[in-house]
gemmi code that builds the backbone of each chain (N, CA, C; Angstrom):
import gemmi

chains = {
    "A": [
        ("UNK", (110.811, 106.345, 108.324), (112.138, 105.732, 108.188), (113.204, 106.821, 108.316)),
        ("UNK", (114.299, 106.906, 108.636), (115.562, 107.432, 109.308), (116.552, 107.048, 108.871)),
        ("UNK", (117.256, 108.029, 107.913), (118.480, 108.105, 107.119), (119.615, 108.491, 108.242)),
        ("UNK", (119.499, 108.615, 109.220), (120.738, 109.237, 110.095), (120.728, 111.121, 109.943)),
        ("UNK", (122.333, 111.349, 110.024), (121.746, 112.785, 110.058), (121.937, 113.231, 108.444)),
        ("UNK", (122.175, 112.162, 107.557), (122.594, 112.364, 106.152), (121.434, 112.641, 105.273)),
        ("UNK", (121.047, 113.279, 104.546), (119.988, 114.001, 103.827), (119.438, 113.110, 102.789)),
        ("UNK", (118.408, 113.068, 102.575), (118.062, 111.805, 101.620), (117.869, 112.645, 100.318)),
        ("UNK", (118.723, 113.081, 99.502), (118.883, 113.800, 98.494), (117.805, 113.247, 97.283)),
        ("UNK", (118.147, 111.475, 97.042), (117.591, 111.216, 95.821), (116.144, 111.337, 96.054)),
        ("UNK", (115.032, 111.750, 95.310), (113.616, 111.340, 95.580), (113.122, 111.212, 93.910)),
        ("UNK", (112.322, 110.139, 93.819), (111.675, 109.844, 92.989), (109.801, 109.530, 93.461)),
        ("UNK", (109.572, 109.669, 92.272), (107.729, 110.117, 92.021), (107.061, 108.938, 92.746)),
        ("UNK", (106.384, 108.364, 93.191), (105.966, 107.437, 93.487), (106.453, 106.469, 94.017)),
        ("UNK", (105.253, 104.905, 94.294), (105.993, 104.378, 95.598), (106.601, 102.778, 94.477)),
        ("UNK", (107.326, 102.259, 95.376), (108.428, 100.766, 94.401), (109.042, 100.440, 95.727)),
        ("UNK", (108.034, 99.382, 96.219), (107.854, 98.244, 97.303), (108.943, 97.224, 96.925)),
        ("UNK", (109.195, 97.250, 95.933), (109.911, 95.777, 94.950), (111.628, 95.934, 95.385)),
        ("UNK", (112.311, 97.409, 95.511), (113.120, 97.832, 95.345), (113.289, 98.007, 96.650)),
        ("UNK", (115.111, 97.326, 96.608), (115.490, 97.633, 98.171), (116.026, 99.386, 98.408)),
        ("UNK", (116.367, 99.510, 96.712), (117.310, 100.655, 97.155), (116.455, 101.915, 97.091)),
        ("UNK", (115.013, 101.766, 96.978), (114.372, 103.148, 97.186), (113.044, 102.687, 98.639)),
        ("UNK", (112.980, 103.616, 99.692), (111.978, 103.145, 100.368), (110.178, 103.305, 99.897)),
        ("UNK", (109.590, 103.321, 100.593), (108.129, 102.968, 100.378), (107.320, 104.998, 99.606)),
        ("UNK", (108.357, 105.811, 99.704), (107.628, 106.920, 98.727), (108.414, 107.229, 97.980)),
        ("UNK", (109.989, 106.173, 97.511), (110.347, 106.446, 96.420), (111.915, 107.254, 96.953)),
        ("UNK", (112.226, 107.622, 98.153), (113.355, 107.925, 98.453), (114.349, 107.091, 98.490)),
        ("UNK", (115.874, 107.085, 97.866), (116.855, 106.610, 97.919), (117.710, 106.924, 99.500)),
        ("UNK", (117.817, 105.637, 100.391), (118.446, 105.868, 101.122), (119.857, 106.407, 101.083)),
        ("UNK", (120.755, 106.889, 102.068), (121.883, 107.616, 101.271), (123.035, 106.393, 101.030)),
        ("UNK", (122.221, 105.142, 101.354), (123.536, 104.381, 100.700), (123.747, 104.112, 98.865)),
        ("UNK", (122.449, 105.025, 98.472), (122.863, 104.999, 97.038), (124.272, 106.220, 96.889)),
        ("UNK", (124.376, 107.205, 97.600), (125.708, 107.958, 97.672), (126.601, 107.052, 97.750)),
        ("UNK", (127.007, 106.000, 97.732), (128.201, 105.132, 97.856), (128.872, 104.563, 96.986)),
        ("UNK", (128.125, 105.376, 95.861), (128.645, 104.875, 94.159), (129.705, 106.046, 94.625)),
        ("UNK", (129.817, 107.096, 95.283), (130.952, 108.008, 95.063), (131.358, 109.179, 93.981)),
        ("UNK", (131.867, 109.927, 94.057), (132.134, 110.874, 93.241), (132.548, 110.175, 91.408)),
        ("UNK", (133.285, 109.121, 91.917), (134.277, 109.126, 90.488), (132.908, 107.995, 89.806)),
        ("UNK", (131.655, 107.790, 90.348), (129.927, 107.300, 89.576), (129.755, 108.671, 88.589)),
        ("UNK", (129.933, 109.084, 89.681), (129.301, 110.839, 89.125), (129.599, 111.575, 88.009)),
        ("UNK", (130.895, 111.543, 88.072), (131.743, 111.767, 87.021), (131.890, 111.097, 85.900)),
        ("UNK", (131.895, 109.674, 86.200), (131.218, 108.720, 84.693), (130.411, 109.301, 84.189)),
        ("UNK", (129.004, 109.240, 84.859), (127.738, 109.163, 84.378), (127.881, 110.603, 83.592)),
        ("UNK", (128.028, 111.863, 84.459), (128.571, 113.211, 83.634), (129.037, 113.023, 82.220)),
        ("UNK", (129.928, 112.406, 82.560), (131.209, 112.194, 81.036), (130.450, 111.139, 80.134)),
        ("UNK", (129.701, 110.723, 80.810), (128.684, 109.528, 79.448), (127.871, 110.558, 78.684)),
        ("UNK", (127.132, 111.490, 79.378), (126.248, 112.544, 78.814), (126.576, 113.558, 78.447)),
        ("UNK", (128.150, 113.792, 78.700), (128.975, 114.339, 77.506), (129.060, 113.810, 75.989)),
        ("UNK", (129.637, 112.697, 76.157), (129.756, 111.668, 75.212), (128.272, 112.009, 74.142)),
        ("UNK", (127.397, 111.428, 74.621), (126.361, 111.461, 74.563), (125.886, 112.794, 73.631)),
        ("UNK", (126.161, 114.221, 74.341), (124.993, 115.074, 73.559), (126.186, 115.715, 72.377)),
        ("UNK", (128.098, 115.284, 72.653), (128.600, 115.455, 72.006), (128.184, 114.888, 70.342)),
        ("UNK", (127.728, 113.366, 70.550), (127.026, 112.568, 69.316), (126.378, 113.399, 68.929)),
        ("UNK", (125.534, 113.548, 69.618), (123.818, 113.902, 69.525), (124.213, 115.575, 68.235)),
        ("UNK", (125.164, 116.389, 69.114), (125.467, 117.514, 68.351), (125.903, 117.055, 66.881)),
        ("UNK", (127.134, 116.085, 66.830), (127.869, 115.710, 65.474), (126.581, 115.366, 64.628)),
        ("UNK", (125.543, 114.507, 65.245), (125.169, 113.854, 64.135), (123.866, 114.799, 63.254)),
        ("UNK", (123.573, 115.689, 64.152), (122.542, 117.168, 63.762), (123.364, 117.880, 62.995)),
        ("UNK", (124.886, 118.708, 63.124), (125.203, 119.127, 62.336), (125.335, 118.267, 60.775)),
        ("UNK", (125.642, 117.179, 61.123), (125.674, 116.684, 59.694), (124.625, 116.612, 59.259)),
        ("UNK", (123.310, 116.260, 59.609), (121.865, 116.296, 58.864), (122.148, 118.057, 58.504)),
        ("UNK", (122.510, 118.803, 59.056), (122.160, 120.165, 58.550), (122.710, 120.496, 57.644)),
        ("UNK", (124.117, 120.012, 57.496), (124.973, 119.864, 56.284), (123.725, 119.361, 54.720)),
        ("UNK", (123.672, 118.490, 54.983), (122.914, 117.724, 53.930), (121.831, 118.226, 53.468)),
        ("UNK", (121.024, 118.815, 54.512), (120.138, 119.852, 54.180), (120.265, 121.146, 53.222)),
        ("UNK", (121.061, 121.771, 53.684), (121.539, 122.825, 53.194), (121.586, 123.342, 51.709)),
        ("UNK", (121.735, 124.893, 51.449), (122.027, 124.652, 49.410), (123.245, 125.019, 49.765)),
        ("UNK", (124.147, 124.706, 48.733), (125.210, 125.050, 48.400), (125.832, 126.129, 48.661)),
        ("UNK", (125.370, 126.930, 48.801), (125.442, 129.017, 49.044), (125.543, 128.733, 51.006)),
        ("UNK", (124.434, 128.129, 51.146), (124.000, 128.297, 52.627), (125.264, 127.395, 53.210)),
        ("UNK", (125.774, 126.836, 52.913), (126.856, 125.447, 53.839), (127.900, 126.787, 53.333)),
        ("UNK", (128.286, 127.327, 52.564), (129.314, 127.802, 51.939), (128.973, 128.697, 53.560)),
        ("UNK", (128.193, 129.321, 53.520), (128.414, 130.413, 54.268), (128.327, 130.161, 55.814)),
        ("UNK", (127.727, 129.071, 56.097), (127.926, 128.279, 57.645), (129.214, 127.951, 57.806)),
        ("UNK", (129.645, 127.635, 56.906), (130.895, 126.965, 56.747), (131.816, 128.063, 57.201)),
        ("UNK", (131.690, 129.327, 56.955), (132.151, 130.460, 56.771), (131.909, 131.114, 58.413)),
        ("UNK", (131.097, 131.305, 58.387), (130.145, 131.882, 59.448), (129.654, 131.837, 60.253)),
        ("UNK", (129.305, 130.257, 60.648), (128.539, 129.870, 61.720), (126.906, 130.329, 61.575)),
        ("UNK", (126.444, 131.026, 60.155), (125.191, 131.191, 60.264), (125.034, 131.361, 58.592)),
        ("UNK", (123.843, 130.978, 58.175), (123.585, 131.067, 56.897), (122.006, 132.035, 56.643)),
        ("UNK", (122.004, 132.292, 55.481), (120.503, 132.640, 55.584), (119.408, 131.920, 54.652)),
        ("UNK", (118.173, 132.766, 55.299), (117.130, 131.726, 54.098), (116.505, 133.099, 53.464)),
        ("UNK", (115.403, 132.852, 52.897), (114.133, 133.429, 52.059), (113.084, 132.864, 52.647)),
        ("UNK", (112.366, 133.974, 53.292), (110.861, 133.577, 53.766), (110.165, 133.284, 52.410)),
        ("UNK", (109.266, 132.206, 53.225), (108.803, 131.672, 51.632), (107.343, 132.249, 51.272)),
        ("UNK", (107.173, 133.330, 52.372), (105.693, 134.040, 51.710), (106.154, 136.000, 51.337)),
        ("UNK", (106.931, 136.022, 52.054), (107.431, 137.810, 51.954), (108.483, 138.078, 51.572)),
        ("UNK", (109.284, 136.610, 51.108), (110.716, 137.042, 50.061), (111.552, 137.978, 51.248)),
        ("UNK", (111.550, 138.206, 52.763), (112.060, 138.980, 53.493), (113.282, 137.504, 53.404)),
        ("UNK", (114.416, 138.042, 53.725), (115.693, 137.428, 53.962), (116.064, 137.111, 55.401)),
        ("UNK", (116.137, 136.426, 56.138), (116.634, 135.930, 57.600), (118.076, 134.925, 58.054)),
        ("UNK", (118.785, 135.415, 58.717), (120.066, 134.956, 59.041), (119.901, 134.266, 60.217)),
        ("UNK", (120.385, 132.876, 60.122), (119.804, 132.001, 61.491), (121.332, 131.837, 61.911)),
        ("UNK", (121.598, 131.635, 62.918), (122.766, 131.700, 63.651), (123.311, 130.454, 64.531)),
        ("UNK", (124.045, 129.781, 64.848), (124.655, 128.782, 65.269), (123.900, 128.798, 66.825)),
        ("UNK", (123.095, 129.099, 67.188), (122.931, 128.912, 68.760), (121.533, 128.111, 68.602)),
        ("UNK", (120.921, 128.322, 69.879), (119.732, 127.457, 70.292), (118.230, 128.071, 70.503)),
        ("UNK", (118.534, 129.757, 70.998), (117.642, 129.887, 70.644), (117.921, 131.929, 70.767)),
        ("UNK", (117.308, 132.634, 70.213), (117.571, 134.131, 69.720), (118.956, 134.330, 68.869)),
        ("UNK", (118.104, 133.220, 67.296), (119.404, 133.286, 67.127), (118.659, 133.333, 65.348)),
        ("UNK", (117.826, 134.152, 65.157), (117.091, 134.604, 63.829), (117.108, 135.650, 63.513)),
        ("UNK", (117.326, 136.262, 62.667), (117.673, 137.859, 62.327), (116.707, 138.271, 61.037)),
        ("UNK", (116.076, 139.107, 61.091), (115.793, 139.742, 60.070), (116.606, 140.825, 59.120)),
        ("UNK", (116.549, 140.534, 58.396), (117.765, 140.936, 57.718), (116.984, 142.603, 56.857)),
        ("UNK", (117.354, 143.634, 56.589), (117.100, 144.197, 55.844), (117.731, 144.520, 54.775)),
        ("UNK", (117.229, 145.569, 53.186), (117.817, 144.896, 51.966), (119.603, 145.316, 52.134)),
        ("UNK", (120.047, 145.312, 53.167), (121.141, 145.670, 52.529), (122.188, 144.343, 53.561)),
        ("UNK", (121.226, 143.372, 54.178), (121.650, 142.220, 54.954), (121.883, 142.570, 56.084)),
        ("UNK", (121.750, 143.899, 56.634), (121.557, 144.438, 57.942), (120.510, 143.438, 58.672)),
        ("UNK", (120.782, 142.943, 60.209), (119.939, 143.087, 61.018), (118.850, 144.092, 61.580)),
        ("UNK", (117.572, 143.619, 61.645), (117.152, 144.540, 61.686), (115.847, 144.111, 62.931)),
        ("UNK", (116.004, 142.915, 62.912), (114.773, 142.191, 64.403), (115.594, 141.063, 64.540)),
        ("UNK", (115.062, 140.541, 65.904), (115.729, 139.377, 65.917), (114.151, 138.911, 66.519)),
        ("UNK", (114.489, 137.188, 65.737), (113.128, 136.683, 65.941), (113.420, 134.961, 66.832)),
        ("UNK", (112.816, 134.265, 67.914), (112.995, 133.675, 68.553), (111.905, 132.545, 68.761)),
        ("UNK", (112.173, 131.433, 67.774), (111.463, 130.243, 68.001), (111.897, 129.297, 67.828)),
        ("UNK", (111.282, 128.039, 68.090), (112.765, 126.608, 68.544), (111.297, 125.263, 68.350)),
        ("UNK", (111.834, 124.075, 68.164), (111.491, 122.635, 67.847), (110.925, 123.272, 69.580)),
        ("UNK", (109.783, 122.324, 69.885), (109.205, 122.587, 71.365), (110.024, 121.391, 72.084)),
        ("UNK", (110.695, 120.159, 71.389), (111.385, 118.955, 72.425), (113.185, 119.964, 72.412)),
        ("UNK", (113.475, 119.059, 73.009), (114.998, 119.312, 73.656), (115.996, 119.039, 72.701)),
        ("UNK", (116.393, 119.962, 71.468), (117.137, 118.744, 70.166), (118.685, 119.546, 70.212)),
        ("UNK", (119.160, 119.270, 69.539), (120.756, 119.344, 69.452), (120.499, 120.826, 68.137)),
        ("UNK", (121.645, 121.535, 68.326), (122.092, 123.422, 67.870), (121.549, 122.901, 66.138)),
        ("UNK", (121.975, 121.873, 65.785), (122.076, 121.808, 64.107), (120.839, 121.516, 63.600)),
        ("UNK", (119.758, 120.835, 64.836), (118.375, 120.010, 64.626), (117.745, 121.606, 64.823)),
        ("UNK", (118.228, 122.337, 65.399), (117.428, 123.557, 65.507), (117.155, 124.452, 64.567)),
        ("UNK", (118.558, 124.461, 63.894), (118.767, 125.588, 63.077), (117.926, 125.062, 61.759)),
        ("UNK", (118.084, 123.988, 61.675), (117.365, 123.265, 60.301), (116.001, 123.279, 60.288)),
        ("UNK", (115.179, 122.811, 61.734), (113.653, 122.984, 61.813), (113.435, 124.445, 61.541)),
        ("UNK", (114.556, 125.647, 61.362), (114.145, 127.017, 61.404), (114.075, 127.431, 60.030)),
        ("UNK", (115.096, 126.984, 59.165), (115.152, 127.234, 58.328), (113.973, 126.333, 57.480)),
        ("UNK", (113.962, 125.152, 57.450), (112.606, 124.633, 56.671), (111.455, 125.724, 57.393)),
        ("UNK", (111.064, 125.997, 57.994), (109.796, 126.540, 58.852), (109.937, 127.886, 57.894)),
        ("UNK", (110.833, 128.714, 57.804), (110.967, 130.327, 57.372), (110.820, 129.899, 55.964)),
        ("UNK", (111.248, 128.388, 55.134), (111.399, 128.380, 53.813), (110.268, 127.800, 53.197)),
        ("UNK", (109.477, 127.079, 53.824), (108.250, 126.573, 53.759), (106.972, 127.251, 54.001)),
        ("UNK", (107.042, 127.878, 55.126), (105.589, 127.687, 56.038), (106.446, 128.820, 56.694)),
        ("UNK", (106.479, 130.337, 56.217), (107.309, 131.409, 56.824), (105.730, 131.964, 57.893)),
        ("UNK", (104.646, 132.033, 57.342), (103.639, 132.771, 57.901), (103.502, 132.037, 59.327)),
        ("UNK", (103.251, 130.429, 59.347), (103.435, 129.948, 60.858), (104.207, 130.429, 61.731)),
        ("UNK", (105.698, 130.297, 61.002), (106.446, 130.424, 61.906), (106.375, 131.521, 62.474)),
        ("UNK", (105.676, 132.838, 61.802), (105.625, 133.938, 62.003), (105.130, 134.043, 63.339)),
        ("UNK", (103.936, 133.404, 63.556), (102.848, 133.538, 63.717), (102.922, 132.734, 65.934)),
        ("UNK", (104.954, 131.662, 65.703), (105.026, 131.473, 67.200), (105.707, 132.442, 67.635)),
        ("UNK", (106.863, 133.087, 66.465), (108.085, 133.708, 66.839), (107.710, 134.818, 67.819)),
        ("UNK", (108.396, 135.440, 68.424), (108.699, 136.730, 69.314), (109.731, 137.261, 68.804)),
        ("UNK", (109.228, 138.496, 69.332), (110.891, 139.074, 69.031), (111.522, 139.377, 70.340)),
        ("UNK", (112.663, 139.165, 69.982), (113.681, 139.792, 71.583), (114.558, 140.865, 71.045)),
        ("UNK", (114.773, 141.625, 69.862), (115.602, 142.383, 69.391), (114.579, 142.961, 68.413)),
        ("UNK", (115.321, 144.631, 68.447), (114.894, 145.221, 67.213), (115.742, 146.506, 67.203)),
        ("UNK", (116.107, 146.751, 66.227), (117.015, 148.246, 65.823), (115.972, 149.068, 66.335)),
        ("UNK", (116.727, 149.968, 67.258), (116.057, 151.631, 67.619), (115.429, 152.575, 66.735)),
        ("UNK", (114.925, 153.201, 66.561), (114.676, 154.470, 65.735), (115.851, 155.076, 65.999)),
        ("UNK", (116.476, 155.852, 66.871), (117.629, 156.179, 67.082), (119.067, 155.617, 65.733)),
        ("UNK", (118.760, 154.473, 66.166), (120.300, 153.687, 65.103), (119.748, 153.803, 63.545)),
        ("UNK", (117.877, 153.625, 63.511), (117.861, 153.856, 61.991), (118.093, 155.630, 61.652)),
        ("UNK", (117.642, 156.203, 62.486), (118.063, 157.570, 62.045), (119.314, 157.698, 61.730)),
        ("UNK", (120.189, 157.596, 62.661), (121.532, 157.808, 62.261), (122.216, 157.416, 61.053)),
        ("UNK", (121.694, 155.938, 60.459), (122.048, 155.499, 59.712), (121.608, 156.467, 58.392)),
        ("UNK", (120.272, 156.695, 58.832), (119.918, 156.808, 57.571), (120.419, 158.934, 57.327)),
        ("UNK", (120.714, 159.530, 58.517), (121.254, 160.652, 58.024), (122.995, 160.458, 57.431)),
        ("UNK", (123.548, 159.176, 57.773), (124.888, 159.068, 57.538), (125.066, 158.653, 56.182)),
        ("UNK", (123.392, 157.616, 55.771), (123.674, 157.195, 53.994), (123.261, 158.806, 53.624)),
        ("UNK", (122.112, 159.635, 53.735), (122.254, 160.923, 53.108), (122.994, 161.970, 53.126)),
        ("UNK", (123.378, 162.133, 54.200), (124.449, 163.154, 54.059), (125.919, 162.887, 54.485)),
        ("UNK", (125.906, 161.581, 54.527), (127.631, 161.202, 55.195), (128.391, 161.713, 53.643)),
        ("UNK", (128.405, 161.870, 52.708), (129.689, 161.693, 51.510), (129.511, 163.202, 51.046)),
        ("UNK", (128.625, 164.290, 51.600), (128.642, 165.544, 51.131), (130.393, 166.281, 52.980)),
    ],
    "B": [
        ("UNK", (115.599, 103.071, 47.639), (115.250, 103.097, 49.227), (114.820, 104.587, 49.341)),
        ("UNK", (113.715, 104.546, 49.909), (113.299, 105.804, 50.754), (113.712, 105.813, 52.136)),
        ("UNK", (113.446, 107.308, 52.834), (114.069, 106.912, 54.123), (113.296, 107.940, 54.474)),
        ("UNK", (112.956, 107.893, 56.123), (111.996, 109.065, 56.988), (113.409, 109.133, 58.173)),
        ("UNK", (113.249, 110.636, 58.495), (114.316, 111.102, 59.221), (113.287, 111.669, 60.783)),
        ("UNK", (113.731, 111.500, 61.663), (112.877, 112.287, 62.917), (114.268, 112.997, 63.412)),
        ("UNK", (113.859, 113.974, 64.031), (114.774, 114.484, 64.487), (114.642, 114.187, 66.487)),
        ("UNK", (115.486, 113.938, 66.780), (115.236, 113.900, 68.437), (116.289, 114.074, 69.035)),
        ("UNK", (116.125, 113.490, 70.442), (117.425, 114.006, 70.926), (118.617, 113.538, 70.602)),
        ("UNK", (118.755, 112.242, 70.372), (119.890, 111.794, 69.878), (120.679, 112.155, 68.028)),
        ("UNK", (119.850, 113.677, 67.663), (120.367, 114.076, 66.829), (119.756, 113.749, 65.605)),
        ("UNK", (119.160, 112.772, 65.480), (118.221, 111.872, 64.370), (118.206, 110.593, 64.583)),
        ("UNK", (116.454, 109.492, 64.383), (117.104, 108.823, 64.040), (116.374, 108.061, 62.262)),
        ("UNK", (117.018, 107.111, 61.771), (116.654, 107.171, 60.374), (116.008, 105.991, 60.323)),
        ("UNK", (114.987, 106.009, 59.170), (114.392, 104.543, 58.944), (114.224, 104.662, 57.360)),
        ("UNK", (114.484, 103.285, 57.351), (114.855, 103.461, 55.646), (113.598, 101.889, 55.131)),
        ("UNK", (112.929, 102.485, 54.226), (111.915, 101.646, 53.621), (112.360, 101.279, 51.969)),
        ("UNK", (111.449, 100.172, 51.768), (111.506, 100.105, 50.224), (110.379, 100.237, 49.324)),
        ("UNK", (109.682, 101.275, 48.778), (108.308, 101.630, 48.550), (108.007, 100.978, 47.537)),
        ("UNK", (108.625, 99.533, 47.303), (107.704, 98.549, 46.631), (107.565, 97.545, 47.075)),
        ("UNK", (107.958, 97.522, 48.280), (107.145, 96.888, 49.879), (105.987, 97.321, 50.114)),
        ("UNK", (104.869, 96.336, 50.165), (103.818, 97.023, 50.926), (103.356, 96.928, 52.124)),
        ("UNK", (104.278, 96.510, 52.605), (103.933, 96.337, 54.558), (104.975, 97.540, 54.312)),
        ("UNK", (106.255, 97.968, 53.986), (107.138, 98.544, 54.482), (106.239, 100.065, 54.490)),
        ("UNK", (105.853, 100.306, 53.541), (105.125, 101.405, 52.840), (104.147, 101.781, 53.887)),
        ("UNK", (103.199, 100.858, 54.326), (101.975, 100.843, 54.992), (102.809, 101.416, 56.645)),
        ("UNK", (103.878, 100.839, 57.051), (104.546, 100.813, 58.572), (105.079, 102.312, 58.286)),
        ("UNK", (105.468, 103.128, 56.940), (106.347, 104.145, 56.784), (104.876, 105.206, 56.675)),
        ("UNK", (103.769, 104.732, 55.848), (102.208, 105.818, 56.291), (102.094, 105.537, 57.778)),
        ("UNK", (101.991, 104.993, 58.605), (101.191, 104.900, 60.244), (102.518, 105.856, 60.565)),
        ("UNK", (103.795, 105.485, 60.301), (104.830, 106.040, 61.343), (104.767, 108.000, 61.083)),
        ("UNK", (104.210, 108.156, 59.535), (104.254, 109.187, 59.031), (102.673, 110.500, 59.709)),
        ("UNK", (101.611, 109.406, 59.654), (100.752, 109.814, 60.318), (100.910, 110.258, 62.050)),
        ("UNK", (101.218, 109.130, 62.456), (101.734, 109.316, 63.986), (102.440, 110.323, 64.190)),
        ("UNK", (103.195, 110.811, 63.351), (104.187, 111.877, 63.885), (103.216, 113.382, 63.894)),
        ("UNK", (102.689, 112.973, 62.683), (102.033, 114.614, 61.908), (100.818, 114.659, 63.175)),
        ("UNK", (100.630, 113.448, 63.566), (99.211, 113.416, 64.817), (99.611, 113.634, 65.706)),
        ("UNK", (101.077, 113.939, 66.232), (101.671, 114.546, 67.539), (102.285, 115.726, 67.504)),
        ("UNK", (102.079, 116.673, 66.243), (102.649, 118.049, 66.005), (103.716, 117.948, 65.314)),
        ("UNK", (104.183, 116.624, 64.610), (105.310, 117.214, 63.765), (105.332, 117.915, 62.666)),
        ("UNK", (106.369, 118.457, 62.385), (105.918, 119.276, 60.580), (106.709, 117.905, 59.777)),
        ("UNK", (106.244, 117.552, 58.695), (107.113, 116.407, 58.047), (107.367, 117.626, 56.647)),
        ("UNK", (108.976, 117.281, 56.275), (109.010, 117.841, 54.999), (110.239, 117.325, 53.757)),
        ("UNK", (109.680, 116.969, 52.709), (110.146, 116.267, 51.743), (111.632, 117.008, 50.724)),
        ("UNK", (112.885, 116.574, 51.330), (113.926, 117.141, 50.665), (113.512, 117.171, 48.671)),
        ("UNK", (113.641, 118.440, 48.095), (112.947, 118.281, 46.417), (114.695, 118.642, 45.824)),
        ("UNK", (115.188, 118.765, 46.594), (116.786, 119.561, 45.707), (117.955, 119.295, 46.301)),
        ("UNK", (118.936, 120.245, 46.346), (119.761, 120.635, 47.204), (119.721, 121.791, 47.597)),
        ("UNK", (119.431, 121.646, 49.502), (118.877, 122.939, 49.568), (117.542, 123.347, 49.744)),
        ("UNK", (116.674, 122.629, 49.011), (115.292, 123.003, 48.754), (113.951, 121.495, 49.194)),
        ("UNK", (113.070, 122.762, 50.140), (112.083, 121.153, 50.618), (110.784, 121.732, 50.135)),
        ("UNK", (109.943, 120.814, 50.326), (108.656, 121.247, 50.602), (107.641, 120.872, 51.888)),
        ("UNK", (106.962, 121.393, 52.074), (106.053, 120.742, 53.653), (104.990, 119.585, 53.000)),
        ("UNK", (104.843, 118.434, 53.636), (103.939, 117.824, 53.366), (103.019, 117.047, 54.583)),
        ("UNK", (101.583, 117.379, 53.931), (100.647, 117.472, 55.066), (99.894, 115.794, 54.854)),
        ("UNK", (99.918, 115.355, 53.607), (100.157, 113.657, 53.018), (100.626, 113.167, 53.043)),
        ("UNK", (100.830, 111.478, 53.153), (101.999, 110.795, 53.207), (101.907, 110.485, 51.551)),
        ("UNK", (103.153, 110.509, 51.185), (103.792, 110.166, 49.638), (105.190, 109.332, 49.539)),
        ("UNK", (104.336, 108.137, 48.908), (105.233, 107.014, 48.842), (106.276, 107.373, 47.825)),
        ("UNK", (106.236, 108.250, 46.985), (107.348, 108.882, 45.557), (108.093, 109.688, 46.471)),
        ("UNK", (108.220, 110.079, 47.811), (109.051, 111.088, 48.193), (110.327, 110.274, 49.144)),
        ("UNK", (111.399, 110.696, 48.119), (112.671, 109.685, 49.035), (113.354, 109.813, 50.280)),
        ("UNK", (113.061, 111.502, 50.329), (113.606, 111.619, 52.075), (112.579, 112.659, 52.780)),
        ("UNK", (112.100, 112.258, 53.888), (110.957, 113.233, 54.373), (111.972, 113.092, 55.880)),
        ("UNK", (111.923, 114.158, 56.367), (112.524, 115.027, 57.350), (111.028, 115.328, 58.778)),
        ("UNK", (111.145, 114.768, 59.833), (109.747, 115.184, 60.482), (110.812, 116.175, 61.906)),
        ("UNK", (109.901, 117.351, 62.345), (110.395, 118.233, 63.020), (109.637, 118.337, 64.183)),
        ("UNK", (109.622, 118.614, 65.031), (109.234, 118.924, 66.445), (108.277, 120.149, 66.041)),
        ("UNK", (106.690, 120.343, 66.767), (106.405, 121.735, 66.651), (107.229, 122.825, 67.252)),
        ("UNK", (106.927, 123.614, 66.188), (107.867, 125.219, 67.255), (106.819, 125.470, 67.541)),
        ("UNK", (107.799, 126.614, 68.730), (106.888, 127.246, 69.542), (108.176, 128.401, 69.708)),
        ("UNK", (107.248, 129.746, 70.117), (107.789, 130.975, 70.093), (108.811, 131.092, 71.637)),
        ("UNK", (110.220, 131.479, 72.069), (110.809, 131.401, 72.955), (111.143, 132.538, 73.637)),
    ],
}
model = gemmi.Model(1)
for chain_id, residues in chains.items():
    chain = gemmi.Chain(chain_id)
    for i, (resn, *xyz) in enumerate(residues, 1):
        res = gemmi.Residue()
        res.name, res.seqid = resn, gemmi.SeqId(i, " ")
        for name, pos in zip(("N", "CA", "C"), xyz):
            atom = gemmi.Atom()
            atom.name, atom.element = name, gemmi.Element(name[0])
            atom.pos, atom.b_iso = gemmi.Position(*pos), 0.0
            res.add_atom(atom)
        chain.add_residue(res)
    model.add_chain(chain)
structure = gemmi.Structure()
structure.add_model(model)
structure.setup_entities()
């Protein structure tokens, strides 16, 4: 079959005999292009709409979740922290989606950054919350998908640490 | 009212039971099983602030939270 010299852009998986507007392996002839730009732009702006919800209604479950200290400081911050719930190590989870876990050392320094996420497709607030139950619960699992993508140098801890000993002489 | 929370794409969505229903109870164990049988973590709000993981379904627990498995990124 012969679209002209116009490109048959849409293709879908398999065949739908039933349907005028896809042919016999599932290609959309290009008269489905005839919805036009300002289709396009709906449909766009619906799935705006859309993951805009999707975001509101995750941050508010995360809200609710939260202790009191931790919203104080999201609230503040855009990131709160938890307590691993097997090594008492401290971790700062951060407003993004994903390299966005910090290991904190005792003085709330970053000190790794650790990188694991819900495996489906969920909204910034559904993330941050599956991270924080996971580090506050069940810290050794989580341990156990995370990676790291960050870690302080030897370099930056040296420095630091000749600047806490001898920086005030 | 108890209530089971999933998290998905549309941000959550909620189902709210009455655990002295026993169809409601019985539909809130299968839905609870089903999830934990497709990798979810389910976990039971105990505070403010504070959960626990649960690997049972428990009809005394008023809000259970189910999560997507992680995986390392």
């Amino acid at each position: 079959m012969s679209f002209g010299n116009r490109p048959a852009i849409f293709a879908t998986i398999g065949f739908d005999d039933g349907r005028a507007d896809v042919n016999a392996i599932g290609v959309h002839p290009p008269h489905a292009l005839q919805a036009g730009p300002a289709a396009c732009f709906e449909a766009l702006a619906a799935l705006g709409v859309a993951e805009s919800k999707s975001e509101a209604k995750a941050k508010a479950l995360l809200k609710e979740w939260l202790s009191p200290e931790q919203l104080a400081q999201y609230e503040r911050n855009r990131w709160f922290e938890v307590v691993g719930s097997e090594t008492g190590k401290r971790y700062r989870i951060q407003e993004r989606q994903q390299q966005n876990v910090y290991e904190l050392d005792a003085e709330g320094r970053p000190i790794r950054g650790w990188c694991f996420m819900p495996k489906r497709r969920l909204a910034t607030g559904d993330v941050m919350l599956a991270q924080k139950i996971a580090l506050e619960t069940d810290e050794k699992r989580a341990m156990k998908v995370a990676l790291r993508f960050w870690s302080e140098s030897g370099l930056s801890r040296f420095v630091r640490w000749v600047a806490a000993t001898w920086g005030g002489l | 009212m108890s209530i089971q929370i999933i998290m998905d794409h549309t941000g959550e969505s909620r189902f709210e039971f009455d655990p002295g229903d026993e169809a409601a109870v019985a539909k809130a164990t299968e839905r609870f099983k089903e999830l934990t049988g497709l990798g979810y973590t389910a976990a039971e709000k105990t505070g403010p602030g504070t959960s626990r993981k649960m690997t049972e379904f428990d009809s005394t627990a008023t809000e259970v939270l189910f999560m997507p498995r992680l995986v390392g990124g």
